[in-house]
N, C-alpha and C positions, 0 to 999 in steps of 0.2 A: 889581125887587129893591131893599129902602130897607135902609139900615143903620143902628143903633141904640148908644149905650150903656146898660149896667144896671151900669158900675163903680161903685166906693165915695165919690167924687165927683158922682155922680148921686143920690146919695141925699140922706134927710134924718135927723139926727139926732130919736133916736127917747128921750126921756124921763120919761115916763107909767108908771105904777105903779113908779117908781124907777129904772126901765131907763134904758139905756147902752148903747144900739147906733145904727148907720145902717140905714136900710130904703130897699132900691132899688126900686120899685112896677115892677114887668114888664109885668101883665095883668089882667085882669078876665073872666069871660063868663060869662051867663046860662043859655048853653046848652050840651051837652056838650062835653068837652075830651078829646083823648087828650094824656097828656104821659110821655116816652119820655126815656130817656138813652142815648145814641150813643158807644159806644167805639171809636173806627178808629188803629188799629195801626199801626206803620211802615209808609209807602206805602199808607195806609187808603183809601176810596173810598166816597163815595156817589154812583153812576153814575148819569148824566144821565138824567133823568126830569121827567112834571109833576108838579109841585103838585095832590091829590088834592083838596085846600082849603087854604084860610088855612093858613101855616105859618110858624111862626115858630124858631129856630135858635141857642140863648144859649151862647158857647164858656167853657166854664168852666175851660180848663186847655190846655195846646198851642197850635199855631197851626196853619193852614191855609190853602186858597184856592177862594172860590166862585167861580163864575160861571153867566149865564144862557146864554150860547153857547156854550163850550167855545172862545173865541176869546182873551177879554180874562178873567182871573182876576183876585179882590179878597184881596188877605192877611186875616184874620180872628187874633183873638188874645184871652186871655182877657178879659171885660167887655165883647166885641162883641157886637149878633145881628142876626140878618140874618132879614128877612122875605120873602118870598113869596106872591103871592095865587095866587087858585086858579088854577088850569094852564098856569103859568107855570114854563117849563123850566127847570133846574139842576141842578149838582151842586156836591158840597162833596169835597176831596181833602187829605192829609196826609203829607209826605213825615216828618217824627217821632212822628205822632201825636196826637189830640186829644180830648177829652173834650168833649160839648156835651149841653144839656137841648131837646127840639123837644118844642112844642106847636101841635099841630092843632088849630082849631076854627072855624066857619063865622063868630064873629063876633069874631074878633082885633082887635083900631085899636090897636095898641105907641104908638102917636103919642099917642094917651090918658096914658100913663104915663111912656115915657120921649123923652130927648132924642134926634134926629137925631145923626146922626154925621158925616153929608157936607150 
């Protein structure tokens, strides 16, 4: 499990055809993606499982706690994401509730794009 930011600090201000924004760069991939939004409710649950492939995990709203064992749990909060390679055990749980974007794809590297977080 590596941890990431994609906050507004990690980005780069963006100016080009008169714009005025920041852009956080996430990902890249060649090959197909699934990318999914995760709604989990008070006491929400993504029950311990592998990693199907590359899976990556961006909290867009709430907070939470992963982990690979079910031993040791990571706070997660918005502007974190947390990757996973393939079949590599986790879950993610919410005792308020969280919003998060996952994208799957066989050729993820987040280390491309964004900064470590730990």
């Amino acid at each position: 499990m590596k941890f990431y930011n994609f906050n507004k600090e990690s980005g780069k201000q963006i100016t080009k055809f008169n714009s005025d924004f920041i852009m956080t760069r996430i990902i890249q991939t060649n090959k197909d993606a699934s990318i999914g939004c995760m709604h989990l409710g008070e006491n929400g649950l993504i029950g311990f499982h592998q990693a199907v492939g590359p899976q990556l995990l961006l909290i867009l709203n709430g907070e939470g706690l992963v982990s690979i064992n079910q031993e040791e749990y990571f706070k997660v909060q918005p502007g974190d994401a947390v990757f996973w390679e393939r079949d590599e055990w986790h879950e993610t749980k919410s005792e308020n509730g969280l919003t998060a974007i996952v994208i799957e794809s066989e050729e993820l590297n987040p280390t491309a794009f964004m900064p470590s977080k730990i």
